[in-house]
C-alpha positions in Angstrom: 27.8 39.4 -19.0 28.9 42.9 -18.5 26.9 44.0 -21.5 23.8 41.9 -20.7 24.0 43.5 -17.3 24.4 47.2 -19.0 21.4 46.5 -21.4 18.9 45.6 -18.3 20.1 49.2 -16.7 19.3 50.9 -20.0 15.9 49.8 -20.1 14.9 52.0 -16.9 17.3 54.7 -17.8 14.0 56.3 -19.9 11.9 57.1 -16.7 12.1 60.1 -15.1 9.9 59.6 -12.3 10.1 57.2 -9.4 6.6 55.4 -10.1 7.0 54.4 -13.4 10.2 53.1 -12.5 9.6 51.1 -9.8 5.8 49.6 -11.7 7.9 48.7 -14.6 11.0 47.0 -12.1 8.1 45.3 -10.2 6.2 43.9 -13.8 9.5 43.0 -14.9 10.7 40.7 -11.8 7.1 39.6 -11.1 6.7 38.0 -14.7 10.1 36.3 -13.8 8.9 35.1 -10.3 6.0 33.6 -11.9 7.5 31.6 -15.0 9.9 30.1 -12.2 7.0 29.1 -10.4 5.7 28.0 -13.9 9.2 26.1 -14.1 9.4 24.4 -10.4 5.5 22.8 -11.0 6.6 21.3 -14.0 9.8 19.9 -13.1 7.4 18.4 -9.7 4.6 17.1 -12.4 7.3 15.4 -14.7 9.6 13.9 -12.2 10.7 11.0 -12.7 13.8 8.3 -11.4 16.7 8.0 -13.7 18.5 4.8 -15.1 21.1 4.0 -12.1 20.0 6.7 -9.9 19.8 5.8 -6.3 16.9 5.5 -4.5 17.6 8.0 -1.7 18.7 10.6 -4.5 15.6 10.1 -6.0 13.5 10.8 -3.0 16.5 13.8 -1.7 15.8 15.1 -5.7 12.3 15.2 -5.0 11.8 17.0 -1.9 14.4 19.5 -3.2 11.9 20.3 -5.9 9.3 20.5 -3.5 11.5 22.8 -1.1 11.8 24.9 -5.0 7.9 25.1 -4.7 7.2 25.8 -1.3 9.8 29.2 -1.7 7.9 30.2 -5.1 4.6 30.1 -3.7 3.4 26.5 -4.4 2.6 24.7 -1.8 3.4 21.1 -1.8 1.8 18.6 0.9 3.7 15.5 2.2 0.9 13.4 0.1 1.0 15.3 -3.5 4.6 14.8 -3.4 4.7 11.1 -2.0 2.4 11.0 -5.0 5.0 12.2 -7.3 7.9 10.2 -6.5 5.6 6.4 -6.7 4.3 7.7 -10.8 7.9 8.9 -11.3 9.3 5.0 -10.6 10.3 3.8 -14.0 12.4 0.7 -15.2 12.8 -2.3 -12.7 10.6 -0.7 -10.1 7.6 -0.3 -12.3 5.9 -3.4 -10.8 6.5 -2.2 -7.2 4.6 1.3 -8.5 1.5 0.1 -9.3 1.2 -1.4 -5.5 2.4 1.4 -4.0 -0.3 3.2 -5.7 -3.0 1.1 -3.9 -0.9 2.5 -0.4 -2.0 6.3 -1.2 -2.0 6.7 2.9 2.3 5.8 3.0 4.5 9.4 4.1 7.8 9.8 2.4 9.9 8.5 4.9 7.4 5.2 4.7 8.3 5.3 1.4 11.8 6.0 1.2 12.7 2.8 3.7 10.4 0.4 1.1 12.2 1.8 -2.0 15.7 1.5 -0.1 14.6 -2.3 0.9 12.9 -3.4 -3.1 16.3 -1.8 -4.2 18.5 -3.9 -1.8 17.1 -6.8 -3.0 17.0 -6.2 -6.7 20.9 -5.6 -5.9 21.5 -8.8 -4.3 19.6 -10.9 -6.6 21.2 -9.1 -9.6 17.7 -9.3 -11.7 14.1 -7.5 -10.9 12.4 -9.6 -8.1 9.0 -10.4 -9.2 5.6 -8.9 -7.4 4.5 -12.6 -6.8 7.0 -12.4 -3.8 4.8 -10.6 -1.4 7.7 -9.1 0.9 8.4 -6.3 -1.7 5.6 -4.4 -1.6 4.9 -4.6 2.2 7.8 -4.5 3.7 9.0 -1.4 5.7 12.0 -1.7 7.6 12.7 0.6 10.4 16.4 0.4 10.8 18.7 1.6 13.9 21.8 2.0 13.8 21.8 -0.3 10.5 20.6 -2.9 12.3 17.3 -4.4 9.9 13.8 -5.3 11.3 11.4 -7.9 9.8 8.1 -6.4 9.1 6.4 -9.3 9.5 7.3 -10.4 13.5 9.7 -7.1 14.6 12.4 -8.8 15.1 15.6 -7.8 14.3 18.4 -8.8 12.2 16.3 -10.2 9.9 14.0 -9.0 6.7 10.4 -10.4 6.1 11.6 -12.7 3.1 13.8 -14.8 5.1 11.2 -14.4 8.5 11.0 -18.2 9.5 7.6 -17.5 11.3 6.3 -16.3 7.7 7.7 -19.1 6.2 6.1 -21.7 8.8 2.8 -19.7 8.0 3.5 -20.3 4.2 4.3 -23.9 4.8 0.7 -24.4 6.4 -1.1 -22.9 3.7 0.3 -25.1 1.1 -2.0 -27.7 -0.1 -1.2 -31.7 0.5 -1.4 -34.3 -2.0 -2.4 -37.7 -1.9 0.0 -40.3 -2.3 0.3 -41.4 -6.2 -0.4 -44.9 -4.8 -4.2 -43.7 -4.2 -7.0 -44.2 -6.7 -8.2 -41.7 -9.2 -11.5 -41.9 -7.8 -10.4 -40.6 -4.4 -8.5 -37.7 -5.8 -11.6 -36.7 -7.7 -14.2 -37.0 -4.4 -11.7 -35.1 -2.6 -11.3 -31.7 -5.0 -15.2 -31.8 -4.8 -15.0 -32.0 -2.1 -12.8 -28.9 -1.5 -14.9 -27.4 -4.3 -17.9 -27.7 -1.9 -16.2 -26.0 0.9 -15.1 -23.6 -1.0 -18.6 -22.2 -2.5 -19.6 -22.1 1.3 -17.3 -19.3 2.1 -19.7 -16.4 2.1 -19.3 -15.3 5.8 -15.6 -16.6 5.6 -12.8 -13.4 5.5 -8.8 -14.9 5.0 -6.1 -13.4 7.0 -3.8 -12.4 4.3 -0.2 -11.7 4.5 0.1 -10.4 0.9 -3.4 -8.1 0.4 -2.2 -4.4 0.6 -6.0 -3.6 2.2 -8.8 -4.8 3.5 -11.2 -6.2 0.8 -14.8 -7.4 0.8 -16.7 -9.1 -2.3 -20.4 -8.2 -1.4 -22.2 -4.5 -0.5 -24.1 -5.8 2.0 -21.1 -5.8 4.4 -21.0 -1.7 4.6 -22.1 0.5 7.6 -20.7 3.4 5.4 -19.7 3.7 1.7 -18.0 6.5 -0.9 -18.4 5.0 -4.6 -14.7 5.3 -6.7 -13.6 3.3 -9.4 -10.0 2.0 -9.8 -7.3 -0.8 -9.6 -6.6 -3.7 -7.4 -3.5 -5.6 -7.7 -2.9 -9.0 -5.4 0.4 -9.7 -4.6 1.0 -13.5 -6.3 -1.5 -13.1 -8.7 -0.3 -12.0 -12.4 -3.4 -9.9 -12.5 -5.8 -6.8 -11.2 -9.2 -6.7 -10.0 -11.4 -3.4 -10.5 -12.2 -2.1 -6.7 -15.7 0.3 -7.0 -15.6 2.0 -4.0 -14.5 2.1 -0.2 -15.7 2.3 3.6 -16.3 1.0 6.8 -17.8 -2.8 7.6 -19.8 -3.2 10.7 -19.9 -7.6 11.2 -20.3 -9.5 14.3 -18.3 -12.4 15.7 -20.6 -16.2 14.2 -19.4 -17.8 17.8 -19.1 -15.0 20.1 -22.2 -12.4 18.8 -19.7 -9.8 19.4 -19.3 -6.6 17.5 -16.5 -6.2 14.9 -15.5 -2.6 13.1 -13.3 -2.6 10.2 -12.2 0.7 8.8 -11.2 1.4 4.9 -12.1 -1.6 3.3 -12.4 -1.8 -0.6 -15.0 -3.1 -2.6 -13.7 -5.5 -4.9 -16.6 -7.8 -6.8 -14.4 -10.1 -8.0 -12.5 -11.2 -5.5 -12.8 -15.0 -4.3 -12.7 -14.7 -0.6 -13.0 -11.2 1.8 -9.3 -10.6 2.3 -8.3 -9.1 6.0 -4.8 -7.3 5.3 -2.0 -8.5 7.6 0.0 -5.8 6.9 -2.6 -2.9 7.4 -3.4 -4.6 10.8 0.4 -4.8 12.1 0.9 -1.0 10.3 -2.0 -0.3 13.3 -0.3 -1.4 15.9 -1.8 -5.0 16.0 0.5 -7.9 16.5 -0.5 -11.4 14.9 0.8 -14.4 17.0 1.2 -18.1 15.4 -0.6 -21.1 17.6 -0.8 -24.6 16.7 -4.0 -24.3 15.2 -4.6 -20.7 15.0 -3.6 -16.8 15.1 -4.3 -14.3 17.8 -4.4 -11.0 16.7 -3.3 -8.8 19.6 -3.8 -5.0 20.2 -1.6 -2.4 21.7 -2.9 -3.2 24.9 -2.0 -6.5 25.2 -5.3 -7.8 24.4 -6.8 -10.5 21.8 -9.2 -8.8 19.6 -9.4 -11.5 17.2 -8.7 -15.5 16.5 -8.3 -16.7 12.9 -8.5 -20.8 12.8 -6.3 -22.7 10.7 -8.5 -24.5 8.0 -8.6 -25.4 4.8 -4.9 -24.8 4.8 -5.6 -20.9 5.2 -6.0 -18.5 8.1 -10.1 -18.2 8.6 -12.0 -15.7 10.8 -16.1 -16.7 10.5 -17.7 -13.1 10.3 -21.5 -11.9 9.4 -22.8 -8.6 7.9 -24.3 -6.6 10.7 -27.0 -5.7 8.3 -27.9 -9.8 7.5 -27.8 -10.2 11.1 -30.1 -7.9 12.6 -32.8 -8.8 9.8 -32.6 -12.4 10.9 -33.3 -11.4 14.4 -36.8 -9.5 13.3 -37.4 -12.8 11.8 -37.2 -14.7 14.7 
């Protein structure tokens, strides 16, 4: 070491002047500054979580790299590096990744309590839990002193898979059979029948407890709209959807007339039904309470903003395109 040390003294022992000397200290160091700057972006872009590493290593891992950046020069924001840390998930958590990457808006501490709950429950059940569970990707548990809140209802001591009220809601949306005792023939007249209902769904949006966003099938529902191409994946469905673009959806109310504004919906053309997010609503600050035949969504100020009917064994709000309606009124 002591040689190394001697060696770097050396090379300014030539200069005789204190200008050279200090431009050629300065080069020297600066060069070094820069390839650890170099160093700390790379080990950022190619982070990645480790087989058996704990998820609040992990996320402590990653912000020490970004604290690395931040005293080099690079500047990391709270997005980039929330970013960084949902590609680096590898392994078991690989299905949870691609969802998360559909929840761009999610901080690090957002994150952080999702990853800590998917990783509880991967420990308890031994195995990974499959996406077609819809808690995993959507729940965020705020916890006080340890005590664990369901995502679903806030209330505590609980976690959104075992939420009774959820599983009520569940309960409802299953379909019933007829008795094996029935004739063919009346099965048959009653899936076309279904099948009718069904294909009559255009003004129709489902309140959905699994969708990660707002969604919308048709154009004709935007008031504002930025085109972008990328992936949709449905929690319970072994499959993605391509999403072309994303904006706001002026409607108004079929009963009522009145006006309804949904922000950040994506365009998804294939979807079956417009999908209103449960989860991005109660992430707002709306609460969702369960009637007998119905769900009131509720807003911060104690007031019903919305009523979702139970039919069809789903959760149905009746909603037309601003745009459809007002040209039906210059018709009339």
């Amino acid at each position: 070491m002591f040689c190394s040390k001697a060696n770097e003294v050396l090379q300014y022992a030539t200069e005789d002047h204190a200008k050279p000397l200090w431009e050629k200290i300065k080069f020297n160091f600066t060069g070094q500054a820069e390839d650890r700057k170099i160093d700390a972006g790379n080990e950022l872009h190619n982070l990645r979580l480790c087989e058996k590493e704990k998820i609040s290593n992990y996320i402590a891992r990653a912000r020490g790299v970004a604290t690395k950046c931040a005293s080099l020069g690079l500047d990391v924001t709270e997005r980039e590096l929330a970013f960084y840390v949902v590609r680096g998930l590898t392994g078991k958590y690989a299905k949870i990744r691609e969802i998360l990457k559909t929840q761009r808006e999610k901080s690090i501490d957002d994150l952080l309590e999702t990853l800590r709950e998917e990783e509880t429950l991967q420990n308890n059940v031994g195995m990974p839990t499959e996406v077609s569970n819809p808690d995993l990707a959507f729940t965020a548990v705020k916890r006080q002193r340890q005590k664990r809140v369901c995502y679903f209802c806030r209330k505590p001591n609980h976690v959104m898979k075992d939420c009774f009220i959820r599983k009520r809601i569940e309960a409802q949306k299953k379909p019933r059979f007829y008795d094996s005792s029935r004739k063919i023939k009346d099965l048959e007249a009653f899936v076309l029948s279904s099948e009718v209902q069904e294909t009559s769904t255009k003004h129709v949006w489902i309140l959905d407890s699994g969708a990660s966003a707002h969604m919308v099938k048709e154009r004709i529902w935007f008031e504002n709209f930025v085109s972008s191409t990328g992936d949709v994946f449905l929690a319970g469905k072994d499959s993605k959807l391509k999403s072309y673009g994303i904006g706001n959806v002026k409607a108004i109310n079929v009963y009522k007339g009145s006006d309804i504004k949904i922000e950040n919906v994506i365009y998804v053309p294939d979807l079956r039904y417009n999908l209103i997010s449960l989860t991005t609503l109660m992430s707002k600050g709306f609460k969702c309470v369960s009637k007998v035949d119905s769900m009131l969504i509720i807003d911060k100020h104690g007031n019903v903003v919305r009523k979702a009917f139970k039919r069809h064994n789903r959760l149905e709000i009746d909603l037309k395109p601003l745009n459809e309606y007002n040209v039906e009124c210059r018709k009339s």
